[in-house]
One Martini backbone bead per residue (centre of mass of N, CA, C, O) as a GRO file, in nm:
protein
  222
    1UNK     BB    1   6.105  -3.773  -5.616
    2UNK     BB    2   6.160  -3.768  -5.877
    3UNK     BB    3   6.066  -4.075  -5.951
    4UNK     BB    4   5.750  -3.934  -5.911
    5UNK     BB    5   5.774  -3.732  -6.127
    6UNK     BB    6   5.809  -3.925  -6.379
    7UNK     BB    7   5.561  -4.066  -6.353
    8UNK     BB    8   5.360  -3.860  -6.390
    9UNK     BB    9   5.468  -3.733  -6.654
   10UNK     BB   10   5.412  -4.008  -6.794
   11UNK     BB   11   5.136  -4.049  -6.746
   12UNK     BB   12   5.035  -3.792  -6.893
   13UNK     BB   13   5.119  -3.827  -7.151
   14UNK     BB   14   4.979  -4.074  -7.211
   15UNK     BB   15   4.674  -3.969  -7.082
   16UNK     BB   16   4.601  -3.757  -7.228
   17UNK     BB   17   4.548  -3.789  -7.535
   18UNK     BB   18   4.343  -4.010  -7.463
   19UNK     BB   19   4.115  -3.808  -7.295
   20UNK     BB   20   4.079  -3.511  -7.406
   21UNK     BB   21   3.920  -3.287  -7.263
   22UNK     BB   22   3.810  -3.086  -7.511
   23UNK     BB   23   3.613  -3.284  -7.650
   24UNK     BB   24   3.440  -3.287  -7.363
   25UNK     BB   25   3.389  -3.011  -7.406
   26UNK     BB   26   3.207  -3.015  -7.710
   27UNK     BB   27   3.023  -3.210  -7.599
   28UNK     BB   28   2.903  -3.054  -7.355
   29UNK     BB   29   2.800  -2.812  -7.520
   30UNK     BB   30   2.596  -2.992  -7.678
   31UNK     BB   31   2.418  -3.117  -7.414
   32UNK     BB   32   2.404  -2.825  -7.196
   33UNK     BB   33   2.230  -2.581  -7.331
   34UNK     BB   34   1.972  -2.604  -7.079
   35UNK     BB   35   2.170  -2.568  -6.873
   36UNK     BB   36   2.257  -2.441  -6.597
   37UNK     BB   37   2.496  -2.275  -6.415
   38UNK     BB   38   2.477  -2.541  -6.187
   39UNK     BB   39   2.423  -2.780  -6.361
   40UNK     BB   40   2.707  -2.763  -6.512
   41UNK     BB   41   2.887  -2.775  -6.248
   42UNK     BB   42   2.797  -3.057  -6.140
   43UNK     BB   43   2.870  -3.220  -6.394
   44UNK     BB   44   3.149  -3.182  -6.372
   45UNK     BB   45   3.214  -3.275  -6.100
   46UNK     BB   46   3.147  -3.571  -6.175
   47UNK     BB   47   3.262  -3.657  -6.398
   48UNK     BB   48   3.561  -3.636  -6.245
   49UNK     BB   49   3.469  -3.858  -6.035
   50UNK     BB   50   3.420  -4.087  -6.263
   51UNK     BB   51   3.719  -4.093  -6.396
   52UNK     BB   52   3.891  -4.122  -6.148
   53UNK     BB   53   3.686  -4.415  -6.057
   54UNK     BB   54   3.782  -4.539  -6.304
   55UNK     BB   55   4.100  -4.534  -6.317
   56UNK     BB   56   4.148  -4.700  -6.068
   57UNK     BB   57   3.987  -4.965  -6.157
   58UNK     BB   58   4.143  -5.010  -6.397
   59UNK     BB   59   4.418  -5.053  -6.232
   60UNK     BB   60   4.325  -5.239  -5.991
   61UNK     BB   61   4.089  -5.406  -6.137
   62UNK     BB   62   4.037  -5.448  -6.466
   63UNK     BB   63   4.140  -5.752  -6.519
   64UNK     BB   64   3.995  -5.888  -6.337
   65UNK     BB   65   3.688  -5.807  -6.451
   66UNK     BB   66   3.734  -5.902  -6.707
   67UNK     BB   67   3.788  -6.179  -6.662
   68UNK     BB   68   3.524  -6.269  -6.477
   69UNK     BB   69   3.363  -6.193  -6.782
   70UNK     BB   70   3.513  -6.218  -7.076
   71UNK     BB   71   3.680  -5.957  -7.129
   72UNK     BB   72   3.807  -5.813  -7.422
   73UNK     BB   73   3.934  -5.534  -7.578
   74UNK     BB   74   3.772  -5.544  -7.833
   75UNK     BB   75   3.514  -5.550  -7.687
   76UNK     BB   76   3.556  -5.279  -7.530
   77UNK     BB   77   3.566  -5.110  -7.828
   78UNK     BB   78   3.275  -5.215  -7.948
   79UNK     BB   79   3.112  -5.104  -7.702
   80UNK     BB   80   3.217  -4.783  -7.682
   81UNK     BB   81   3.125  -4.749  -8.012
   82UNK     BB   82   2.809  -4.828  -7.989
   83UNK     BB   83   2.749  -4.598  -7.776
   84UNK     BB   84   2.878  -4.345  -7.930
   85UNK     BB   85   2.693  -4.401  -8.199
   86UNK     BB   86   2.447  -4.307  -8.023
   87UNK     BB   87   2.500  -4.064  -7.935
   88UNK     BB   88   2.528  -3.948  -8.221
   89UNK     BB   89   2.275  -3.951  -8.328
   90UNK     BB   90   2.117  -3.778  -8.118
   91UNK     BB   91   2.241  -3.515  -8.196
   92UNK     BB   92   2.225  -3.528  -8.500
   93UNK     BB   93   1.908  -3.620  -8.429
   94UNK     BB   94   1.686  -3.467  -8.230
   95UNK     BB   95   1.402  -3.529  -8.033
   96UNK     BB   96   1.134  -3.344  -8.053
   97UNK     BB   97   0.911  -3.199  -7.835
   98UNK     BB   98   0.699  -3.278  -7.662
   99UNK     BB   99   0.326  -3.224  -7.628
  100UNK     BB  100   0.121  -3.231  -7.346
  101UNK     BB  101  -0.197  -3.206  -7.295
  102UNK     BB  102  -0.453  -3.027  -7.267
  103UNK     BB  103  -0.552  -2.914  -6.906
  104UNK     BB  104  -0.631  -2.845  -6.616
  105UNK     BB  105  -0.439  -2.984  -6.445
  106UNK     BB  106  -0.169  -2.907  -6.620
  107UNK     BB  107  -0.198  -2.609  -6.607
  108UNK     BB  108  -0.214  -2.591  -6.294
  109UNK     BB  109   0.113  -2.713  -6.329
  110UNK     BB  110   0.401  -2.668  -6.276
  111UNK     BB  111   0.693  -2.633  -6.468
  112UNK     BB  112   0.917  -2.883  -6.528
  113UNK     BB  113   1.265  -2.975  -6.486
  114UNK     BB  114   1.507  -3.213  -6.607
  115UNK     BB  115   1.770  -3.317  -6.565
  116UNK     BB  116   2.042  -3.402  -6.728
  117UNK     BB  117   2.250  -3.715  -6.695
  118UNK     BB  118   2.602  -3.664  -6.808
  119UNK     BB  119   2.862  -3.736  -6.649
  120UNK     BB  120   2.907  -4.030  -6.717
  121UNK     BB  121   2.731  -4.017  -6.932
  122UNK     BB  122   2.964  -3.941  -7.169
  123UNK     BB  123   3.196  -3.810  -7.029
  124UNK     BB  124   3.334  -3.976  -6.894
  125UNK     BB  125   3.163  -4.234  -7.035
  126UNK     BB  126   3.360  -4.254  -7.348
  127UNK     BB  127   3.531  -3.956  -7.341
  128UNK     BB  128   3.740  -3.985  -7.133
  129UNK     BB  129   3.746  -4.337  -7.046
  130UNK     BB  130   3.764  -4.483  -7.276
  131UNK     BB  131   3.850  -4.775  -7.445
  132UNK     BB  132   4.153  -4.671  -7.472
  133UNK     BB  133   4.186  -4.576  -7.145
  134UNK     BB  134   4.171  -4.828  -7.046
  135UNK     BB  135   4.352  -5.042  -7.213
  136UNK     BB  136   4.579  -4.886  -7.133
  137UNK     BB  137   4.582  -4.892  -6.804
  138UNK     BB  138   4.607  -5.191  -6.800
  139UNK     BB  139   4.837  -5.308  -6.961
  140UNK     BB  140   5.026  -5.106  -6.761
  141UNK     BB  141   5.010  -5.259  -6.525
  142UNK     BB  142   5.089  -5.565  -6.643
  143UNK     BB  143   5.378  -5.433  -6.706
  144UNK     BB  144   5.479  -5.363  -6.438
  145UNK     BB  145   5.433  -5.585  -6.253
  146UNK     BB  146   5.602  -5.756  -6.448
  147UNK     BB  147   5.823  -5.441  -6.494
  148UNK     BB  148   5.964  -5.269  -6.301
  149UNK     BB  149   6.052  -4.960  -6.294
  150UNK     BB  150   5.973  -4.859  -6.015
  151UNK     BB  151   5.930  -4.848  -5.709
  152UNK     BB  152   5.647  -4.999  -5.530
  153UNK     BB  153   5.581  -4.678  -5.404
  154UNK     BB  154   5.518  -4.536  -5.676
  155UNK     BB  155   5.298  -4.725  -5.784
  156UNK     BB  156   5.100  -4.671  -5.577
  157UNK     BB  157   5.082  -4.348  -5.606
  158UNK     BB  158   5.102  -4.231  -5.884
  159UNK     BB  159   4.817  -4.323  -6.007
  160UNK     BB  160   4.657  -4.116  -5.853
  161UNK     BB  161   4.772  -3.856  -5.892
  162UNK     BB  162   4.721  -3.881  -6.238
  163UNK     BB  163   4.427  -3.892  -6.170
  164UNK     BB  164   4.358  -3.657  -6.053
  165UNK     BB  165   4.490  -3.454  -6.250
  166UNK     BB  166   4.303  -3.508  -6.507
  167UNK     BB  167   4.024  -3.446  -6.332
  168UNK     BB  168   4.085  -3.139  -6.284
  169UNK     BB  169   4.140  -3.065  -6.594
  170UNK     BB  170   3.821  -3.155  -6.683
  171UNK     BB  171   3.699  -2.941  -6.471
  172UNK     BB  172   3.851  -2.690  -6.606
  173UNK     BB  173   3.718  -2.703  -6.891
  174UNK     BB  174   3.446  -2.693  -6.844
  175UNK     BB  175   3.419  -2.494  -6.677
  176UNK     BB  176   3.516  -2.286  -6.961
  177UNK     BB  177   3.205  -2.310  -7.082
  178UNK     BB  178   3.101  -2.082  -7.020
  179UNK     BB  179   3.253  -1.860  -7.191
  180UNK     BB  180   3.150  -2.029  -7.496
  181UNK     BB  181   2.828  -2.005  -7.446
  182UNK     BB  182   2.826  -1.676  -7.425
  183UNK     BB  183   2.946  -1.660  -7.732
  184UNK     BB  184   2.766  -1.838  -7.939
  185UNK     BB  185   2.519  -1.934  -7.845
  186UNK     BB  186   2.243  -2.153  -7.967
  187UNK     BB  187   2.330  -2.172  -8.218
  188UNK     BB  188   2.556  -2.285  -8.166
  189UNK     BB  189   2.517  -2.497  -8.032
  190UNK     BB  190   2.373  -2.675  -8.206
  191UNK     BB  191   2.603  -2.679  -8.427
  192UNK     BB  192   2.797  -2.839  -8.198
  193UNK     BB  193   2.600  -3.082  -8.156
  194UNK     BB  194   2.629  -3.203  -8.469
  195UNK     BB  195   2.884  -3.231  -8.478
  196UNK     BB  196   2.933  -3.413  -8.249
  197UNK     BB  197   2.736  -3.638  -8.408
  198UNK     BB  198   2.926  -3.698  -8.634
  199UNK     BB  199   3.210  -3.768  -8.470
  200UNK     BB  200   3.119  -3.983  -8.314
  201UNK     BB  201   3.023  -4.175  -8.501
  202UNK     BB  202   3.289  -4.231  -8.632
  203UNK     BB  203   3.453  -4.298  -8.354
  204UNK     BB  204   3.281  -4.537  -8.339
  205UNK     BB  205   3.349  -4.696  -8.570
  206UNK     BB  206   3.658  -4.681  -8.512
  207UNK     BB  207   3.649  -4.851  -8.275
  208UNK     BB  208   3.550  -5.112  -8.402
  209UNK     BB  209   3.710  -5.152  -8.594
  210UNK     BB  210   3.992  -5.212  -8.403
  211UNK     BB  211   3.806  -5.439  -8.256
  212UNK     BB  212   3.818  -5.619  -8.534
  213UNK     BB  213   4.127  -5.615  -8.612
  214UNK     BB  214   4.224  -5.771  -8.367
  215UNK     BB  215   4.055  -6.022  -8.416
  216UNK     BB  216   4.184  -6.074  -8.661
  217UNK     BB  217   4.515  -6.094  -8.560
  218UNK     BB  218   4.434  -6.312  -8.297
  219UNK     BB  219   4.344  -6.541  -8.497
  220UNK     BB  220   4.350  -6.867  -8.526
  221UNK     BB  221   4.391  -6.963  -8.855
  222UNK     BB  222   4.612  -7.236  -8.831
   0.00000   0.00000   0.00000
């Protein structure tokens, strides 16, 4: 039992800064202003479910994917730098809402809201199991498997047990997005919309720069 203790609090220590919680709390104050607070308990909630089952397909199956599509980890780096790149886009610029067309029709009917659906997109993937931590955890499989530290009874229990708390974490962090939101306001929340479409910009080009620079240190020159 210790040693599937050091193996849990071993994997969180790897994979906690990089999958990084807070960063997705501020995402979310970002996207969900509009969202009632049934609506962004809900996005919670997906999120966490999404994180989680990225990271088991990452662990048990993310190398077969890999290779079967023949995606290497730099594609990986540049795919989710450009997404990055798009939403940071969008938060910084936003498209002001349009007005449709008044009618008797369109007046006679009830004003409908449709929320958005963040939980996959931006918030699990690629904010919190960014192409980072999808990296990491493909890797960490194919090292353990090649030199298993622990027996193989811990390889096994070990990682689901560190991805649902990763979960359990990033599911109580948005959660306390309600007293964040009720504290800064409107205004705020706007401020930190352009904030946070600032910073995705920038680590987008950031991981872009990552898998060039990989790119160009494994090609065979000689």
């Amino acid at each position: 039992m210790f040693q599937l203790f050091e193996a849990i609090t071993l994997g969180l220590a790897i994979l906690l800064p990089l999958a990084n919680p807070l960063t997705t709390v501020a995402l979310f104050l970002g996207l969900s202003g509009d969202m009632t607070r049934a609506e962004r308990h809900q996005q919670s909630m997906m999120a966490s479910l999404y994180v989680f089952i990225i990271m088991m397909v990452a662990w048990y199956a993310g190398q077969i994917v890999m290779n079967t599509f023949g995606i290497s980890i730099p594609g990986l780096r540049i795919a989710g730098g450009l997404i990055v790149m798009f939403i940071g886009f969008r938060m910084l610029f936003p498209t002001p809402p349009s007005r449709p067309a008044h009618s008797p029709k369109s007046a006679a009917l009830p004003p409908e809201k449709v929320a958005a659906n963040i939980a996959f997109v931006p918030l699990a993937m690629p904010s919190t199991a960014g192409p980072g931590t999808i990296a990491m955890i493909i890797s960490s499989a194919s090292t353990i498997n090649d030199n298993p530290l622990f027996p193989d009874w811990i390889i096994w229990v070990a990682p689901p047990i560190i991805f649902a708390l990763l979960s359990i974490i990033l599911w109580g962090s948005l959660r306390s997005s309600d007293a964040i939101m009720r504290l800064v306001g409107a205004n705020g929340i706007d401020a930190i919309s352009r904030l946070m479409g600032f910073l995705l910009v920038c680590m987008g080009v950031q991981f872009m720069i990552n898998g060039v620079q990989e790119i160009v240190v494994s090609y065979p020159w000689a």
